[in-house]
C-alpha angles and dihedrals in degrees: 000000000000122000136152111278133192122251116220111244097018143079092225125103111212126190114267138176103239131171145169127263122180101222142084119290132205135160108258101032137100133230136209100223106226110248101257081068102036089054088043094050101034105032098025106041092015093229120187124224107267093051121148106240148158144239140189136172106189085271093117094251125094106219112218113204149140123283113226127173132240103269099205102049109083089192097058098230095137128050131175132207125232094209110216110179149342147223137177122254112222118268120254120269121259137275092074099222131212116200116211112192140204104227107236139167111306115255085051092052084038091061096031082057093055107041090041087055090048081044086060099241100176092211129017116205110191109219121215099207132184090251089047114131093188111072108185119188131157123328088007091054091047107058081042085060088043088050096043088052093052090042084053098046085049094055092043095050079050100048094043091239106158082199129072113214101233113250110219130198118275108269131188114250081239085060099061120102132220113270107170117142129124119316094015122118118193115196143166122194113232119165094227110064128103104220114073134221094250093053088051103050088045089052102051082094092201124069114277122244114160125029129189112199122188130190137188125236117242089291103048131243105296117244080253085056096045101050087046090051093048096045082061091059101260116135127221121244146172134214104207140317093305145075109241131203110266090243086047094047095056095054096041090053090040090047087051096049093038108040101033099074093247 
């Protein structure tokens, strides 16, 4: 829960322990931190009351404010906040990128959650693909939606994102529709193609401003897969002479379209 944040009237960051809260947020009020935060900040880092600290809720602003303690609580398990001021954090980057996973076993979509959120996706869909060894299905599915989300907001307190990428439900390859339009780039990794991800991205010839990026789980897409997702519009692509890990593919392809000024 600590990130750089900037410091009003100055061109200087600071460290700051920042953190989200899903509520509304306004100067001048007060708010009653939920108890995941309250037990972090008071148990965890032992913070005092009086404290600089920051809040966001996904709108976009980080809220700067004072931390105070429950009153009437002797055993400081509940704190609130006195927010103070505000100020915009700057908008991600374009392309606006849509990351399209290959469900795979947890710790590895774990991972794949949180660096994807620090890369700056803009929205994660989980695939249930045929080579899929996670199989997720009702009350199973659900707490794993619950855990990603949590695993999202943490990476975004971290990063020091004010907006949290939108988690959508797992889909079949087979489920996806067809999004082309300009601006818009559709691909799918796969380790045997001759054109690489770089070349694509060069020869677009027009400024990028949605990308759909889909990756295969530990096994790969299946040929079934593949042809369902061409016949959509999306273009195969590789990222180098060798076969990559599906968690390290999908940092590798979103550090390239993030971080690469296309």
């Amino acid at each position: 829960m600590l990130a750089c944040t900037w410091r009003p009237g100055t061109n200087l960051t600071v460290r700051c322990v920042r953190a989200y809260q899903d509520a509304p947020l306004q100067v001048g009020s007060k708010l009653l931190l939920d108890a995941r935060v309250s037990h972090h900040w008071l148990h965890v880092l032992r913070l005092q009351a009086g404290h600089a600290v920051s809040l966001f809720n996904g709108d976009g602003y980080d809220y700067q404010g004072e931390l105070q303690l429950d009153k009437h609580s002797s055993n400081k398990r509940s704190a609130s906040v006195l927010l103070q001021q505000q100020h915009q954090v700057s908008a991600d980057a374009l392309p606006r990128v849509r990351l399209f996973q290959g469900l795979s076993r947890a710790e590895r979509m774990d991972w794949v959650m949180q660096k994807a959120t620090e890369l700056g996706v803009d929205a994660i869909v989980p695939l249930q693909c045929q080579h899929s060894q996670l199989q997720l299905r009702g009350s199973r599915l659900e707490k794993r939606m619950q855990h990603w989300q949590q695993v999202i907001i943490s990476a975004c307190e971290q990063s020091g994102r004010a907006c949290l990428p939108q988690l959508q439900a797992p889909l079949a390859p087979a489920d996806l529709l067809e999004n082309s339009g300009p601006g818009r780039l559709q691909l799918v990794l796969h380790p045997y193609v001759a054109e690489p991800l770089h070349r694509l991205l060069t020869m677009a010839g027009q400024p990028l401003l949605e990308v759909d990026l889909c990756i295969g789980p530990e096994g790969g897409f299946s040929a079934l897969e593949l042809q369902q997702l061409q016949r959509l519009g999306f273009v195969t692509a590789a990222l180098g002479q060798t076969i990559l890990r599906t968690e390290t593919a999908a940092v590798a392809a979103l550090a390239l379209l993030k971080l690469s000024g296309y």
